[in-house]
Each structure stands twice: as structure tokens, then as C-alpha cells.
C-alpha positions in Angstrom: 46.7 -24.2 -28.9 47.4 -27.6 -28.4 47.3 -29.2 -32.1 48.1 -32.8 -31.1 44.6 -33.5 -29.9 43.3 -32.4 -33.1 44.9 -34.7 -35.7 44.0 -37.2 -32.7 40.6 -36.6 -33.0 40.1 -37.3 -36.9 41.6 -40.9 -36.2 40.0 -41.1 -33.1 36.4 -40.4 -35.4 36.9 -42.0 -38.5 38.2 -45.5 -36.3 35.2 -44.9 -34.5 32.8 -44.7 -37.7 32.2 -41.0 -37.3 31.8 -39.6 -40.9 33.8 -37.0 -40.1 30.8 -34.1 -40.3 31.7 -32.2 -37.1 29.6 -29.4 -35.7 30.5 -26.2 -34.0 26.8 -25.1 -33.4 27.4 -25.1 -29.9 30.4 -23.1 -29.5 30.3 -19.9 -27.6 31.8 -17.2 -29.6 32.0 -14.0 -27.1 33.4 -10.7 -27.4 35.5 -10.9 -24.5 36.5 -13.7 -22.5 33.8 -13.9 -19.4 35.6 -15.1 -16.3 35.1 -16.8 -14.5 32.3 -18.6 -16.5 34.7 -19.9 -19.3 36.5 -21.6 -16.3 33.3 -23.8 -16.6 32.5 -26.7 -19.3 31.0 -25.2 -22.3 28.2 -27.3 -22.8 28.6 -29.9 -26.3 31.5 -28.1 -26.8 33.8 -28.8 -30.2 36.9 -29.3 -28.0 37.9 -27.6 -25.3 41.0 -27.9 -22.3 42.3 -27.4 -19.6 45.8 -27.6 -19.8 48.8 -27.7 -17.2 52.6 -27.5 -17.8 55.3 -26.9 -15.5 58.6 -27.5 -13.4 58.9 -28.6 -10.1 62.1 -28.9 -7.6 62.3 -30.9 -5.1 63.2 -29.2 -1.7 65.6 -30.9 -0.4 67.7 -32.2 -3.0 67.0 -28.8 -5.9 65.8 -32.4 -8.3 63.6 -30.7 -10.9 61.4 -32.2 -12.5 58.2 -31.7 -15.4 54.4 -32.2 -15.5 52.2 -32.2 -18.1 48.6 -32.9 -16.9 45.4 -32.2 -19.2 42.0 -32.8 -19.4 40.0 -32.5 -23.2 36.4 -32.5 -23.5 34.7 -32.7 -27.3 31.9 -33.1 -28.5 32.2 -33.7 -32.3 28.3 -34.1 -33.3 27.0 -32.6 -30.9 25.4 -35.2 -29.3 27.9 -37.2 -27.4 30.6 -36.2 -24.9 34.0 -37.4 -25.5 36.9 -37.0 -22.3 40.1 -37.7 -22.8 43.1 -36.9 -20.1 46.8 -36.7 -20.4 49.4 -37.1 -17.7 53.4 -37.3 -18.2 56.6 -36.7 -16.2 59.8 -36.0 -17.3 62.9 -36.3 -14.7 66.2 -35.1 -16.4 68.6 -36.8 -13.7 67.7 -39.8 -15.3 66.7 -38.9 -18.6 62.8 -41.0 -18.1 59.7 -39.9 -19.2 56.9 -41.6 -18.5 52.8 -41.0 -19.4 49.6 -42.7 -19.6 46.3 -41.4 -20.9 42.9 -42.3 -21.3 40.2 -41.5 -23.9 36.4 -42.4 -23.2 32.9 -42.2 -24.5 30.6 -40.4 -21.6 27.6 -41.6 -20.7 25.8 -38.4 -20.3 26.6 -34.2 -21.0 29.4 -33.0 -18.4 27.9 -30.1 -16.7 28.5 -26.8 -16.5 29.3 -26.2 -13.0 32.0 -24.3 -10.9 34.6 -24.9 -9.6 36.0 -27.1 -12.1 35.0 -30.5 -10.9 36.7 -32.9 -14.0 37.5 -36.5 -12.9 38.4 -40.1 -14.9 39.0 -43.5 -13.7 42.1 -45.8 -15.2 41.7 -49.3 -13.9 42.5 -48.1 -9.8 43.7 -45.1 -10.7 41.2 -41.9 -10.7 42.2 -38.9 -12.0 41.4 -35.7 -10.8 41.0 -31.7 -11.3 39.7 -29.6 -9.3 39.4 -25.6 -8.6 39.1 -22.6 -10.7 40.9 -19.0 -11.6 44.5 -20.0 -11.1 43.8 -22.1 -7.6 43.7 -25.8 -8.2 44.0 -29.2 -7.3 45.7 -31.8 -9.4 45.8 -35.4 -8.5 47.0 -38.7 -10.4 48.4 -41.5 -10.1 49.8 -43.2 -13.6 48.0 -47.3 -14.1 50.7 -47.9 -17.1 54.1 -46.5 -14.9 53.4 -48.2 -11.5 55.1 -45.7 -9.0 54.9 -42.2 -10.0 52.0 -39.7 -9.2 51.2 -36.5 -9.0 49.4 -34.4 -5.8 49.6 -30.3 -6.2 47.9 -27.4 -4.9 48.3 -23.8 -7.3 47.9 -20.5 -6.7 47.9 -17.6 -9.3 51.1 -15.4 -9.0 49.8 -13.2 -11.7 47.1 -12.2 -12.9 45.0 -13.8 -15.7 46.8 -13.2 -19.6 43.3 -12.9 -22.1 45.2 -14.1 -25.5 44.6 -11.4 -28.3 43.8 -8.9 -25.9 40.5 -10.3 -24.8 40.8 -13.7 -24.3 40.2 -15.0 -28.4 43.0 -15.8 -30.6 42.6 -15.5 -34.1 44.8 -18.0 -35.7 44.6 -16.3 -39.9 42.0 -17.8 -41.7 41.8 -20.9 -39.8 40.3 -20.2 -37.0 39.0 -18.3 -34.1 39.2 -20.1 -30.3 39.1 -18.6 -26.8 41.9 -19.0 -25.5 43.4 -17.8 -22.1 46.3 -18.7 -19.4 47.4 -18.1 -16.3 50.8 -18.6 -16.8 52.7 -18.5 -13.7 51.4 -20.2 -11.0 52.9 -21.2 -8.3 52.2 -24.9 -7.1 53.3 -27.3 -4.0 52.9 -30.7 -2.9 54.0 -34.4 -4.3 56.0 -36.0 -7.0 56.4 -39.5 -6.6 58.8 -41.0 -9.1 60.3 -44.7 -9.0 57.8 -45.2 -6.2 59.5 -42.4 -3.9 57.4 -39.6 -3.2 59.1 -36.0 -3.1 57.9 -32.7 -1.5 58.1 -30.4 -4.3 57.5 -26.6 -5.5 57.9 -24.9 -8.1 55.7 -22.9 -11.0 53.3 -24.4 -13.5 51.6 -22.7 -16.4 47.8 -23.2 -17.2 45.8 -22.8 -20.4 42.2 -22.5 -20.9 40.9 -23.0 -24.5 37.9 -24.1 -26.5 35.5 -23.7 -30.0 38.5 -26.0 -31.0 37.0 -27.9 -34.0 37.4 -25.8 -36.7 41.2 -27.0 -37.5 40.9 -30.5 -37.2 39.7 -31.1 -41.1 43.2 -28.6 -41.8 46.7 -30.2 -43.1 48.0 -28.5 -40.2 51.0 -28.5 -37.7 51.7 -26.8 -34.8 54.5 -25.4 -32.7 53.6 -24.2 -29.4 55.7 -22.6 -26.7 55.6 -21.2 -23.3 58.2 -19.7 -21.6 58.9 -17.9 -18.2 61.8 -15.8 -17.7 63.4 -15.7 -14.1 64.2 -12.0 -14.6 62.3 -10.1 -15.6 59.9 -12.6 -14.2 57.9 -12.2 -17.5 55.9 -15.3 -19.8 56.2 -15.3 -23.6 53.3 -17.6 -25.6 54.4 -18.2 -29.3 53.0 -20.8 -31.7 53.9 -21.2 -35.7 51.3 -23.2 -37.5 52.1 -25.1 -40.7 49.4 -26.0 -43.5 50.6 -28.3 -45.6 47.9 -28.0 -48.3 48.8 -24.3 -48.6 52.0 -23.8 -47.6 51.4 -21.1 -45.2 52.8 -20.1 -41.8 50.8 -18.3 -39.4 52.2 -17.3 -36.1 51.5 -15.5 -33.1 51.5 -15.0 -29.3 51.4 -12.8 -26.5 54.4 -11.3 -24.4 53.3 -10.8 -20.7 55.3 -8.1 -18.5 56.0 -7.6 -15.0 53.4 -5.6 -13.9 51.0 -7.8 -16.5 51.2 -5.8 -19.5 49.7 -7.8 -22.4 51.0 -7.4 -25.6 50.3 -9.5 -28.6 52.6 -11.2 -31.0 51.8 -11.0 -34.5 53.8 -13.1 -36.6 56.0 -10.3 -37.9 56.6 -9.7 -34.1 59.5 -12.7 -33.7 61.7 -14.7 -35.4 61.5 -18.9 -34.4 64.8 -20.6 -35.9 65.4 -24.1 -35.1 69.0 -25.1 -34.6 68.6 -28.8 -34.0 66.9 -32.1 -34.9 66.4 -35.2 -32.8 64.7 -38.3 -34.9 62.9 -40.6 -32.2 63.8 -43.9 -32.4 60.7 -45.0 -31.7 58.5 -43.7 -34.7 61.9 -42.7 -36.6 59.8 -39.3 -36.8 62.5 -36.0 -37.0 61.7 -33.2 -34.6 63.2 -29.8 -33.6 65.0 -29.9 -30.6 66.7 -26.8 -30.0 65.2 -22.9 -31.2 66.2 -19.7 -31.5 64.0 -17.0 -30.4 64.0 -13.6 -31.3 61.5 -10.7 -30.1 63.2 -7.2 -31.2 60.7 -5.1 -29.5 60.8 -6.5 -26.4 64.9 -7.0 -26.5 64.8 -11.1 -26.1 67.3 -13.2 -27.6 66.3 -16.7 -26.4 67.5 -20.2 -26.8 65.2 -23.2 -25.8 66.7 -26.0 -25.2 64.9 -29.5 -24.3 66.1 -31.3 -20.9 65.3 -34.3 -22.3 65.9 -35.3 -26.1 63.1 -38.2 -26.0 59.9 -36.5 -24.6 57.5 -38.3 -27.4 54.0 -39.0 -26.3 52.6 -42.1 -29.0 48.5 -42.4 -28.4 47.6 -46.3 -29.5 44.3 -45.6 -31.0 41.8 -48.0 -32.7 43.0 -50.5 -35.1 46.3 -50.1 -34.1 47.0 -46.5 -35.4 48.7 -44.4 -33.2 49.4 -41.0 -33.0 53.4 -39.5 -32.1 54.0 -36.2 -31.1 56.6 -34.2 -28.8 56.1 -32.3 -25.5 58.5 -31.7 -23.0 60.2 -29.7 -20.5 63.2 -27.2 -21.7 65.2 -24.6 -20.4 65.7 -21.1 -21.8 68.9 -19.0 -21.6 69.9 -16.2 -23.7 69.7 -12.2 -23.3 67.2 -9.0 -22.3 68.1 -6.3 -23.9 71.9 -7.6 -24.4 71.9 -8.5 -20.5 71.6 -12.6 -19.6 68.6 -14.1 -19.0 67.4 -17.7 -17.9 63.5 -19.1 -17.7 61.6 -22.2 -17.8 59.5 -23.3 -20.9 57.3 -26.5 -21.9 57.3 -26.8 -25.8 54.8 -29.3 -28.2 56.0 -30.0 -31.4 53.2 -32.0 -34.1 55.3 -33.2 -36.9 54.3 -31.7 -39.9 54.1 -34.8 -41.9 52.3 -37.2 -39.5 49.4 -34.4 -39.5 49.2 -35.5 -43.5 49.5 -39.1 -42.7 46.3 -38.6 -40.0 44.1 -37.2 -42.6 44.8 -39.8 -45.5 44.1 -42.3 -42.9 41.5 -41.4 -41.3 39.4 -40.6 -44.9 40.9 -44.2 -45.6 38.9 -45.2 -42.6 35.4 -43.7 -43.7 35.8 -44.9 -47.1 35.2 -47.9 -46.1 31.8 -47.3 -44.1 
């Protein structure tokens, strides 16, 4: 689960006058994940995504790079639709990341149609995804970083991974959300960055969730991580969420073998140690920047390390509040059963005191409806 968006949403409300009374009477709680139907908008939706992270090379110079690209769709009330799209590249040659987003009001319900047919406009810039079950189409071009884009093609190189076992993660007493990924994909086409486009491949990790809602009236943080491993070519999904209110952890994940055996993480499953901090100069905010991973069961010993220290997104909201969190590209090295291993992962951090600061805000906010 991506937690950033939530926080963003109780600014993003209580700027907007919203008395902060969301609804989920239009989420679709299922006993199983229905594919490919939940590839589809869920109709007035609390929040839902569809999420892609990943690492490309270029092939002719080995250049890697990372993508984040996202669309959200909420629906708070249940009577308006709410988009909202996030696109950022990270290029650890030069240590630059760059992003742009946009966040708008609908003008009428999106529909519930397949293939996935999502699409937003940014002054000349329109933003597109397309496609469904692991194939896709992602195309953007950033309006605030003249110069780099985005144009890629996926295929699924394993099969679909249903979170929990069938495709709903329960996350403690907070909440309940579907929640599935394909998370190795394999993906081709353009980078351009600086202006210079690149012919790229490389693999890119996809999740699907939604019936969102429920945490964004929480204290909460959230530490989110994916990870695939060169060899075995195996995926690990492990978050840790933080109440403040409470003081209670809850984590959990899912550990995804060769042959795609599904196996879910309970929190007493793995150890997540941080080893590092990095405090962005631009919102002085501390973060994590280097973990330990530890899965005894399935042998890993991993250490995720970020290939950039500065990959902090800040959303300028209404009334100039803004919203600062961390996602970025990292590489994994460590062992398998005592025997080295290397892999890929994409991690977002939410700072554990800005989700305070949101809340206290936006009731600041409605108060003074």
C-alpha cells in the first residue's frame, strides 16, 4: 500500500472544504480477487491505483535508470471523482530526480471499462495508461522538467501474485484492501532524459489496489518495499505501518518463488532494521536510507540500499501546504541461504511525523468552515 496518497488526501479534502466524512459504501469487498475485472475502475471507489515502479538500462551504454508512474482515482463522498497521477525519474549517473504530478476534479464518473483506458492532460502534456493483466502501455511526457519522458510497452514475466493469498491484504485492525501485483514485468521502449531519448529495457513492478479509505482518518506511516532478486529470480513485498496514536507496528508481505509460489509474510515472518538516515535538505525531514532485511524461512539476508540519497517527492497543495515523502530506486545485495545475492527494489518511505502534522492541519482547516 502506497500511504503517501493517503495523508495527501485529508489535506487535499479539508483545503478543499470537504468535512472530512468519507464513505466506503461503494467499495467492493470480494472473497477472492476477480481478474481480470479488478483490472477495471471500481466504480466511486474510496481510492484505488494503479501503480508502476521499476529499472530500466539503456542498451547501449548499460545507463540504468528508475520510473515511478501512477495513476489514483478516489472518490471520497461518493459523489465526485477525484484523479490524480504521478510520474518521476531517477538517473543515478547524475544523481537527478525529477517528477511532476497533477491532481484534478472530474467532470463525470470514470467508467468501468477494459482494457484500462486512464489518461490526464498537464498543459501540452497528456498522460497516458493503457492495457490490462501485466501488458501495458505507459506514456508521459513531464510539463514541469522540460526534456524527459517516458514511452514503454510490458509484458508479464510471471504470473499474477494475489496479496494474502487471494488478492486482499489485511493490514491488523486498520484495514482490509485488495491488493494485487504483477511484480516482474518485463518492459521496453524510451527514456528520454536531458532531452536525449534512450532505447531502454529492463523490468518494472506493477500494483493493483483499492477500498483504500479506511486509513486515511489513521496517525499512520508507512514503509513499503519491493524487491526482485536476480537469482533466484524471486519478488519479496514487505511493508511496516506505524500508528502514532497507538504506538503499534503492523507488518506484513508476501514472498513470491520461482515457480510462483505465494507465501505470505506475517509480521513475525522478518526482521526490517534500518542502518542509515538521510535528512532532506529541502523539508529538513529525516528518513531511512539504508535497511536490513531478514527472512529466516526463506534464507534472505538483504541490504537495500538507495541509488540516490535525495529521491523526495513534495506535493504543493492548496494554501500552500505541501506534502514530502520518499520514493526511489535502490539496489539489494546480501545472501540466500548464506550464498550472495543481488536484486532490484523501489522503496516509499512516509515520515512518521509529517503523517501527525497532515491530520492536525487538515482538522485546522475544517475548523474553520
Amino acid at each position: 500500500m502506497k500511504h503517501s496518497i493517503l495523508a495527501f488526501l485529508i489535506l487535499l479534502f479539508a483545503a478543499a472544504g470537504c468535512a472530512l466524512k468519507p464513505t466506503n459504501k461503494y467499495d467492493v469487498f470480494n472473497e477472492r480477487a476477480q481478474l481480470p475485472l479488478e483490472e477495471a475502475v471500481h466504480k466511486q471507489n474510496s481510492l484505488e491505483w494503479w501503480y508502476f515502479t521499476g529499472h530500466l538500462r539503456d542498451k547501449v551504454t548499460g545507463e540504468v535508470f528508475g520510473v515511478e508512474y501512477v495513476f489514483f482515482h478516489f472518490n471520497l463522498t461518493g459523489k465526485k471523482d477525484w484523479q490524480m497521477v504521478n510520474f518521476a525519474i531517477s538517473d543515478p549517473k547524475t544523481q537527478e530526480f525529477r517528477y511532476d504530478y497533477k491532481v484534478e476534479r472530474l467532470p463525470q464518473l470514470l467508467p468501468e471499462s477494459l482494457p484500462i483506458n486512464l489518461a490526464t492532460q498537464k498543459q501540452a502534456q497528456r498522460w497516458t495508461l493503457t492495457g490490462q493483466e501485466g501488458s501495458y502501455h505507459l506514456q508521459a511526457r513531464m510539463a514541469a522538467h522540460k526534456g524527459h519522458a517516458i514511452n514503454l510497452t510490458t509484458t508479464p514475466a510471471k504470473p499474477v501474485l494475489l496479496h494474502g493469498g487471494t488478492g486482499y491484504e489485511k493490514y491488523g485492525p486498520v484495514a482490509q484492501a485488495g491488493y494485487y501485483s504483477y511484480p516482474r514485468m518485463t518492459a521496453t521502449g524510451t527514456i528520454e532524459i536531458n532531452g536525449k531519448e534512450r532505447q531502454v529495457e529492463g523490468e518494472l513492478w506493477y500494483d493493483r489496489q483499492w477500498n483504500c479509505n479506511s486509513v486515511t482518518t489513521k496517525d499512520i506511516g508507512w514503509d513499503w518495499f519491493s524487491i526482485q532478486l536476480d537469482e533466484p529470480r524471486e519478488e519479496i513485498m514487505a511493508y511496516q505501518l506505524y500508528n502514532k496514536a497507538t504506538g503499534q507496528n503492523i507488518g506484513g508481505g508476501s514472498h513470491y518463488g520461482t515457480q510462483a509460489q505465494n507465501t505470505h509474510l506475517d509480521q513475525k515472518d522478518f526482521e526490517l532494521e534500518p542502518l542509515a538516515y538521510w535528512t532532506s535538505p529541502h523539508s529538513k525531514q529525516r528518513y531511512p536510507s539504508k535497511w536490513r532485511l531478514r527472512i529466516p524461512a526463506q534464507g534472505y539476508d538483504l541490504t537495500i540500499t538507495p541509488l540516490i540519497p535525495d529521491q523526495e517527492l513534495t506535493l504543493k497543495l492548496f494554501a500552500g501546504i505541501k506534502m514530502h515523502y520518499w520514493e526511489g530506486m535502490c539496489r539489494v545485495e546480501g545472501t540466500h541461504h548464506g550464498k550472495p545475492v543481488t536484486g532490484n527494489s523501489y522503496v516509499e518511505i512516509t515520515n512518521r511525523a509529517e503523517v501527525k502534522k497532515a491530520r492536525e492541519a487538515a482538522e485546522e482547516v475544517t475548523a474553520k468552515e
